[in-house]
N, C-alpha and C positions, 0 to 999 in steps of 0.2 A: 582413138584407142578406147576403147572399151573399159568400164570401170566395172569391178566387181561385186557384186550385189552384197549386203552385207548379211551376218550372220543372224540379226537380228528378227528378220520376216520370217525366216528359217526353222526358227528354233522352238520344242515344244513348248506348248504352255505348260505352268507347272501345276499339279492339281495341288490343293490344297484339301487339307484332311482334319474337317472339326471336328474335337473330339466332346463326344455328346454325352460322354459317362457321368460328369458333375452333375449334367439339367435330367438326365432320368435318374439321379438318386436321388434327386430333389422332389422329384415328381413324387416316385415313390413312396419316400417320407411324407410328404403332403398327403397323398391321398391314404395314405393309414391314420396320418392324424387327423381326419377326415372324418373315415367311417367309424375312430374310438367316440368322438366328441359326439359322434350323431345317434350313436347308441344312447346315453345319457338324456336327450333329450323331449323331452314329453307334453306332445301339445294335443290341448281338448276345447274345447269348446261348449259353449250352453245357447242353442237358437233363440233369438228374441223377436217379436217380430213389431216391424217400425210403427210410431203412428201415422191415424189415417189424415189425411191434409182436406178431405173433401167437405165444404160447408155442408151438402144437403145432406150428407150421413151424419153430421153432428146435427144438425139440426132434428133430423129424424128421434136419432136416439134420444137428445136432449127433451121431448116433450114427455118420454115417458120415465123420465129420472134415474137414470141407472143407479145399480148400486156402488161401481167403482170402487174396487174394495183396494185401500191402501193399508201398509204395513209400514210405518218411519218408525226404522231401527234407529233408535238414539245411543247415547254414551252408556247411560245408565237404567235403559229401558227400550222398552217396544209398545209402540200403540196400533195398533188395529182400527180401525175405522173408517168411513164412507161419507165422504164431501156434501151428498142430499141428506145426511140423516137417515140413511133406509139402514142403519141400527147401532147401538150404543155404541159408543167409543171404549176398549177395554185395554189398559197397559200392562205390560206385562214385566216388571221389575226383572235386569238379568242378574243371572248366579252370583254365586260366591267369587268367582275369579273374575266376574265380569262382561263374562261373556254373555250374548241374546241365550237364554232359555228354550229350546227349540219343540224340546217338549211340550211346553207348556203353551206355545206358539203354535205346536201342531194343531192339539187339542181343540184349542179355540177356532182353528181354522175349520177343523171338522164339525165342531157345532153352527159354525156361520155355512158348510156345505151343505147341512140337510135342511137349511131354511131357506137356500138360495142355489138348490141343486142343478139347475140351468146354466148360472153364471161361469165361464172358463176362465177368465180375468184377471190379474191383481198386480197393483202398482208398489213397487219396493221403492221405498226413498230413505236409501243409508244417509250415515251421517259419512263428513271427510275422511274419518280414520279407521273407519270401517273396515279390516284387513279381508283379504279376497278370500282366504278360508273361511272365514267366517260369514261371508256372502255367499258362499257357496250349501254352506251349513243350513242358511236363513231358506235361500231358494228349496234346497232338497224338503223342508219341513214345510214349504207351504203348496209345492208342486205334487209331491207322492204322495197315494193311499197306502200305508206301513199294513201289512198282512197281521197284526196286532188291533189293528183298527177295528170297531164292530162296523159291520157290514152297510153302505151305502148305497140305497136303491132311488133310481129316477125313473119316472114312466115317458115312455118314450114317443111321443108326440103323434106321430105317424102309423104305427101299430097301436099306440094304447097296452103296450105287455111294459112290467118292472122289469129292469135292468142295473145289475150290478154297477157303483158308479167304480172307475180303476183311478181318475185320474183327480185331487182336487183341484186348483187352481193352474194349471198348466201352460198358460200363455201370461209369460212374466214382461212387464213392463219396466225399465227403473226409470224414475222421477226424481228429480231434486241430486244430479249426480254432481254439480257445480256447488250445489248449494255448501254453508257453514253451519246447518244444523244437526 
């Protein structure tokens, strides 16, 4: 006799139906909370470019003394100055509230431009506490020629014609950024 097949191979499968409405109102939400938070935020940058590692370039440059012009912003001051001596050392006492002097940092930077109109260079060595606005402050005043400025001329090597200089020290180095001074 014959048994009867059971109901069980028989019978549909049952579909199952997830329901997806919680994970797209999540999604949702996320991606609005997303694009408010990304409005808000503001990134810029300032190019710096590395030093060079090659002995025969240091070597090269080192016979004819560069002038390496540094700027170590301190607590309660700013010095200006160049490691061979190619020219005084000048500090620059900062303001009333504390802050670097920028002004007065420009200035000087402009009189060291027209005696060393060639040079693009200069090495910033903040101190620890140096707030990043204020490094910013420091760069702008030793980087830009201010349209207040009296006029900067170089003669141009290759032609031999004066050319307006635009840019003063514009290839920033920082030095001494571990340091505690």
């Amino acid at each position: 006799m014959l048994k009867r097949p059971t109901s069980r191979r028989r019978g549909q499968a049952e579909q199952i139906q997830l329901n997806l409405v919680p994970i797209l109102d999540a999604m949702v939400t996320l991606i609005a909370f997303l694009l408010f938070t990304m409005s808000f935020l503001s990134l810029s940058s300032i190019e710096t470019p590395f030093p060079e590692a090659s002995a025969q370039n240091n070597e090269q440059k080192l016979k004819e003394k560069p002038l390496q012009l540094t700027v170590s912003v301190r607590e309660k001051n700013v010095e200006i100055w160049s490691p061979f001596n190619r020219l005084a050392s000048q500090t620059i006492p900062s303001n009333d509230e504390g802050n670097p002097d920028t002004l007065r940092i420009h200035e000087a930077l402009i009189r060291i431009k027209e005696k060393f109109p060639d040079e693009l260079s200069v090495v910033i060595a903040p101190h620890s506490g140096l707030n990043y606005d204020l490094l910013v402050l420091v760069m702008d005043a030793v980087r830009t020629v201010e349209a207040t400025d009296h006029p900067l001329i170089r003669k141009n090597p290759a032609t031999g014609i004066d050319e307006p200089i635009k840019t003063l020290f514009p290839n920033v180095i920082f030095g001494n950024l571990l340091g505690n001074s």
